[in-house]
N, C-alpha and C positions, 0 to 999 in steps of 0.2 A: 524808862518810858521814852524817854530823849531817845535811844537806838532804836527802837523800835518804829517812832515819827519817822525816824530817819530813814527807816530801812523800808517803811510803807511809799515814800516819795521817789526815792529808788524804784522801787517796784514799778510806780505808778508812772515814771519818766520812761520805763522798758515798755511798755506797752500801752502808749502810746501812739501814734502814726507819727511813722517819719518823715518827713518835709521833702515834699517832689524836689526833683533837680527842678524842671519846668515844663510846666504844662502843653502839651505837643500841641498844634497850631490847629486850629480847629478844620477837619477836614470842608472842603466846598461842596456844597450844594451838586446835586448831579443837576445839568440841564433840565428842563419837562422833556418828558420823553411825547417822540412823534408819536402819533397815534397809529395803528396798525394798520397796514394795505388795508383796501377795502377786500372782503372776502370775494372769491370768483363766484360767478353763479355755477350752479352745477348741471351739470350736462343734458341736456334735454333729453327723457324718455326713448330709447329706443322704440322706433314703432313695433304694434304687434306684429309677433310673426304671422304668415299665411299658414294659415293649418288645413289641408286638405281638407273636405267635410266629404264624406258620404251619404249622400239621401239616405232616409229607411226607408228600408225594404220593407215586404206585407206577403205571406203565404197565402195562396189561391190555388183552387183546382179548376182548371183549365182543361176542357174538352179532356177527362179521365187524367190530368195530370197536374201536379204540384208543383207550379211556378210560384218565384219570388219575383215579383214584380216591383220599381223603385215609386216611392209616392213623393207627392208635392206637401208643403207643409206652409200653410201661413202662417201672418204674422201672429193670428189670435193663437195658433198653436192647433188648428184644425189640419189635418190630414184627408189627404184627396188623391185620385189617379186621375192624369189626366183633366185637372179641371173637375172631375167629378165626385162628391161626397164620396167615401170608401163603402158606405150602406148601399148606396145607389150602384157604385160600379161592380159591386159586387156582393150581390142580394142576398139574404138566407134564403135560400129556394129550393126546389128539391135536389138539384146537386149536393147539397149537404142535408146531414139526417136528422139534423137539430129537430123540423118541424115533423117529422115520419111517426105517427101513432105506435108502429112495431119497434122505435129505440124510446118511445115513453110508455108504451105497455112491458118493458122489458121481457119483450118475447123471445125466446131464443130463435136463431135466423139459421134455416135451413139452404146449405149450399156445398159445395164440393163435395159431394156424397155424404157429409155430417152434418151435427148441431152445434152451432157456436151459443154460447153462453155469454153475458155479458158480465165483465172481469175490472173489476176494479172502477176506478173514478177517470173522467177525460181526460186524458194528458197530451201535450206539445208535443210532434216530433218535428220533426228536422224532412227536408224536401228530398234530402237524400238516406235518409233511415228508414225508407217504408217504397214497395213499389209497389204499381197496382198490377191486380193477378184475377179481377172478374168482378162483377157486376151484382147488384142483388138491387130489385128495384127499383131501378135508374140510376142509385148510387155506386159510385164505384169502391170496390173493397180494397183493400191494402196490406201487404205481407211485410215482415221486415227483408229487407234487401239480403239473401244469400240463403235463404229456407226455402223446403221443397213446394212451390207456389201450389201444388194440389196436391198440399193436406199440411196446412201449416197446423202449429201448434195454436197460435194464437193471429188471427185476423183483425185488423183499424178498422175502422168507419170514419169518414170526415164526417164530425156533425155541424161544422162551422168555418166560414174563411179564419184564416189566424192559425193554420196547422194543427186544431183541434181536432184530436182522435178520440171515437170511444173503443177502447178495446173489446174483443170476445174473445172467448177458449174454446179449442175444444172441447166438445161435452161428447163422447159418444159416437156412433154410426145412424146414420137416415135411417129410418124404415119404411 
């Protein structure tokens, strides 16, 4: 038992901690540190660009022809020509067929030696997709630009300013 005391104190001498040479000098304090630049301000906004603005424009017929005309717009977001409301400068009146009994009886309209039919629902055209080619009424009719102006397949009507057309077909020959 005495060897075995012995040999546990042994043991217990090996592991141990070994005794520092000496203990390294304790490092110093860093300074306080300065506190950082003050941040720069940043660059003031470039101003806005200037962006061209185009007025809008407004589709009119004008003595038998379809001018775009440029309007004025206030600040409320009202649109005008010249100073004048757009109703006022440019009336539903009989220059357009909006208010004509024969485009709300949907009679077909007898002209160029035929019957035009009325053909689908009013659509936009363009000042330059339609020329005018005669008369019916005091209104002036409308072909598309590059067909035989007498005897097109299908004829416009302006029923409205705003490049509103109602279209008609062919139906037939007059009697």
């Amino acid at each position: 038992m005495r060897t075995s005391m012995l040999t546990l104190a042994l043991l217990a001498a090996a592991c141990s901690p070994h005794p520092r040479a000496a203990d390294p000098a304790p490092v110093p304090a860093s300074p306080a540190l300065a506190p950082p630049p003050p941040a720069e301000a940043p660059p003031a906004p470039a101003p806005p660009a200037i962006v061209p603005w185009d007025p809008p424009t407004y589709c009119v017929l004008v003595n038998g022809r379809l001018e775009m005309v440029e309007l004025e717009v206030s600040s409320r977001g009202d649109s005008a020509y010249r100073g004048t409301p757009i109703s006022q400068a440019f009336p539903l009146d009989s220059t357009y067929a909006a208010n004509a009994p024969w485009l709300r009886g949907l009679e077909p309209l007898a002209l160029l030696g035929d019957h035009y039919v009325m053909y689908g629902l009013p659509r936009i055209l363009g000042t330059t997709d339609v020329v005018p080619i005669t008369t019916f009424r005091g209104v002036t009719v409308f072909a598309e630009r590059g067909v035989d102006p007498t005897r097109p397949e299908v004829i416009y009507i302006p029923t409205r300013p705003g490049c509103e057309f109602q279209p008609y077909e062919r139906h037939g020959t007059k009697e």
